[in-house]
Phi, psi and omega in degrees: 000303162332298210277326172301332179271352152298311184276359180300315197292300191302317172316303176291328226260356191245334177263094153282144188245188218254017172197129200227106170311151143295354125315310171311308185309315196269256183338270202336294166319294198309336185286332198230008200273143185310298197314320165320306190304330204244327193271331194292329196291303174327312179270003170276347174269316144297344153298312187301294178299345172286313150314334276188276186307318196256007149277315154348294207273331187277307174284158159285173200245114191260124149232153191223147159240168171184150181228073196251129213215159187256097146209155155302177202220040181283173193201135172211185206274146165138148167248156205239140167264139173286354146070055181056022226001063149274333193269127195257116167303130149273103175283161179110172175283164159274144180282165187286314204260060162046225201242130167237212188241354180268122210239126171305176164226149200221169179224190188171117136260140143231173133210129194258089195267150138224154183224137164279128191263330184246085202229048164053350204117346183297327215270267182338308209282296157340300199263346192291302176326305201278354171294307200284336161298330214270278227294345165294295185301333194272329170293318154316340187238012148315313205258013200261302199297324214253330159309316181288357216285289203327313182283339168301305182301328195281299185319299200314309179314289200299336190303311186342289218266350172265325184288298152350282189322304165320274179304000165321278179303297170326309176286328167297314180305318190301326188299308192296309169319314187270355157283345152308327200260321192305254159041287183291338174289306184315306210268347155295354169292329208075023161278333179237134171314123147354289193304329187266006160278297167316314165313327200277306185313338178292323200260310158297348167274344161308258190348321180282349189274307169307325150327302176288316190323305178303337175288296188269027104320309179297312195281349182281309144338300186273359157293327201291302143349313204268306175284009172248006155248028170093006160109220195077173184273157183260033175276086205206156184229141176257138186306134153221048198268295197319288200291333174247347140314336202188164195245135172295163183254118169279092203216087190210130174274169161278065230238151166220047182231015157266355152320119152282322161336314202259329157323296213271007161284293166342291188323311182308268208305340173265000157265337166284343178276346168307288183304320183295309161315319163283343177303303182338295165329291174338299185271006172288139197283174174239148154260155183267159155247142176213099147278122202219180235196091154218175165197170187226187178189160208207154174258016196247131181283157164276351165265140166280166176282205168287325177279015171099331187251135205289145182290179172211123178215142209256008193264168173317336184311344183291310193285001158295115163324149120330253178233134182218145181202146192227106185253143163254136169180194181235153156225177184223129143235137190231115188237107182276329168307354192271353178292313180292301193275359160293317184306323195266297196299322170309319189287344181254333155307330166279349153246018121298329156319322181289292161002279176287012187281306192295290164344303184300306146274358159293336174282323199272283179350288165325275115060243123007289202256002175274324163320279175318300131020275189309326179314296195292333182275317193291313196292348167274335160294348168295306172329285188315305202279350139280002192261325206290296199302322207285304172310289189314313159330273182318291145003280189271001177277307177300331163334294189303343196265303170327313195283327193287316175330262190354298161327292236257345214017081193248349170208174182265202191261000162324309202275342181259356147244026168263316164309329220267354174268007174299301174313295179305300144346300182292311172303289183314329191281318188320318196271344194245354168274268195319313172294346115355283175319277194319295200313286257251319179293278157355331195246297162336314177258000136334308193270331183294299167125001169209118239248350210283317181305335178271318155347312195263322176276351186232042132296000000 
């Protein structure tokens, strides 16, 4: 079963298809990036230890022993402690004909049943934790999901807005060539000064550099893109009609308590106060029902001969039951002393607590200034995404102006090629004001803590 959900994953992770959505982008991740994956296994693993704990408490605890073992059987008067059972018992009287080397072979089963019948509150405390474990983990990996959402999408912009940039610099390069090629023909004709020939070359070999550059920034992006979808190749083209058409609608409260960020700290801290009860809970004892089943077998007879003294046989015959015996009751154990050291490990669970209290508000604090934040960047990116068209205009109007000067030859080629980086400035400031715009709404509902509007507008 593993090795079919490795290669499916090895499967998805290798077909990127060759135009690639923010939807798409956003599923892909989420089906195939290790981190989701590890957070989903965390909570099969903690459902699992929830299970675990409440079997403990719900089945009885069956054990079986057996035994066959070669020894002597000396004996003496006295009492021995079992020293956690390093120390080995002999059953039987002391012998008449005092101690000797000879030694049988015996056997000994048990099966041992116990239930807790009684546990004080240990059962409850014990399941309240392992809830507060599900609900921790399950939150961890909400908040896992809904962060990686953000960062596929924030990448997904810059490739956008890099790939753009790129056919920016293409169409600039294209411009500058072919002005070059006017440039160098007037001027081996002798119609244009040499030097302004040389200039237009100058620039094109600029345009070509800003070409590559620009080349390797989109493809760095889209790799960077690619490993947040689980690997595969970048080799891809991005929807980006939506994002450079049109403006998102900013209509967002300041609601932050829906941040899974700010969930799994909550979670956090209600799993640590959990835990701090149950510690509590620990040292109190439970009572058993306890039933067992043993029986035995011995190479020593139970009868003596006339001097009194038990017979003995060293052959296997030993190893034959016996003796059979069966007991019911209830017990107890109470390690009372466990209270001073429980009292300290609670005390110390309650400043781990305090501990994720502070956390919590410090995220909260972030949070916060992260909200504002967005605020203030959408309202300086609107600003901009209105100037941006006003600029692209103007831009290109001088181009035209430039370019006719130049024609007419009314200017040098300084000022026309001072339009064309005007221009090339302007194209570029244009893609990067809408994207913006989008960036500054994405980073508001970040902080909000739900991304579905912006989703939903840039369908």
């Amino acid at each position: 079963m593993l090795a079919a959900v490795l290669c499916s994953q090895q499967a998805v992770s290798q077909q990127m298809p060759k135009v690639l959505s923010l939807d798409e982008a956003i599923n892909r991740s989420v089906e195939t990036y290790p981190s989701i994956r590890a957070k989903l296994a965390e909570i099969q693993a903690s459902e699992s230890e929830a299970v675990a704990s409440r079997v403990g408490y719900s089945l009885p605890a069956i054990s079986f022993q057996a035994q066959a073992l070669y020894a002597t059987s000396n004996q003496v008067r006295g009492t021995f402690f079992p020293n956690e059972g390093t120390a080995i018992p002999t059953s039987g009287g002391i012998k008449v004909n005092g101690y000797t080397s000879d030694a049988v072979w015996s056997s000994f089963s048990t099966l041992l049943g116990s239930y807790k019948l009684v546990n004080f509150g240990k059962k409850k405390a014990d399941e309240t934790v392992s809830k507060a474990r599900i609900e921790q983990a399950n939150a961890d990996y909400e908040r896992e999901l809904f962060e990686h959402k953000v960062e596929v999408a924030d990448a997904y912009l810059l490739t956008l807005v890099f790939q753009d940039a790129f056919k920016v610099q293409q169409k600039n390069f294209d411009r500058i060539q072919a002005f070059y090629n006017v440039i160098h023909a007037t001027a081996a004709a002798g119609l244009r000064p040499g030097v302004d020939s040389s200039m237009a070359a100058a620039e094109v070999s600029k345009a070509s550099v800003m070409l590559l550059e620009s080349q390797k920034v989109a493809d760095q992006q889209k790799i960077r893109l690619a490993e947040l979808l689980g690997g595969g190749s970048p080799n891809y083209e991005l929807v980006s009609d939506k994002f450079n058409a049109t403006l998102p609608v900013y209509n967002v409260h300041n609601i932050r308590e829906g941040n899974p960020l700010l969930k799994f700290y909550e979670k956090r801290i209600g799993f640590s106060m959990a835990k701090t009860q149950a510690i509590r809970k620990s040292y109190l004892p439970s009572i058993m029902a306890r039933g067992a089943l043993w029986s035995r077998g011995s190479g020593i007879s139970d009868r003596t001969d006339e001097a009194g003294n038990f017979n003995y046989s060293s052959s296997l015959s030993g190893l034959k039951f016996r003796a059979y015996d069966y007991m019911t009751g209830l017990t107890t154990l109470w390690n009372i002393s466990d209270v001073f050291r429980t009292k300290q490990q609670a005390r110390s669970q309650q400043y781990l607590t305090e501990s994720y209290q502070q956390q919590f508000n410090e995220v909260r604090l972030r949070v916060d200034g992260q909200m504002q934040t967005a605020d203030l960047q959408y309202a300086s990116a609107l600003k901009v995404v209105e100037q941006a068209p006003v600029q692209l205009s103007a831009a290109q109007a001088a181009y035209a102006q430039a370019d006719a000067r130049y024609q007419a030859g009314l200017s040098t080629v300084v000022e026309l090629t001072q339009s064309i980086a005007l221009l090339n400035r302007a194209e570029i400031d244009q893609i990067v004001a809408h994207n913006n715009v989008w960036r500054a709404l994405l980073q508001k509902l970040a902080a909000v803590g739900d991304i579905t509007d912006f989703l939903n507008q840039a369908k």
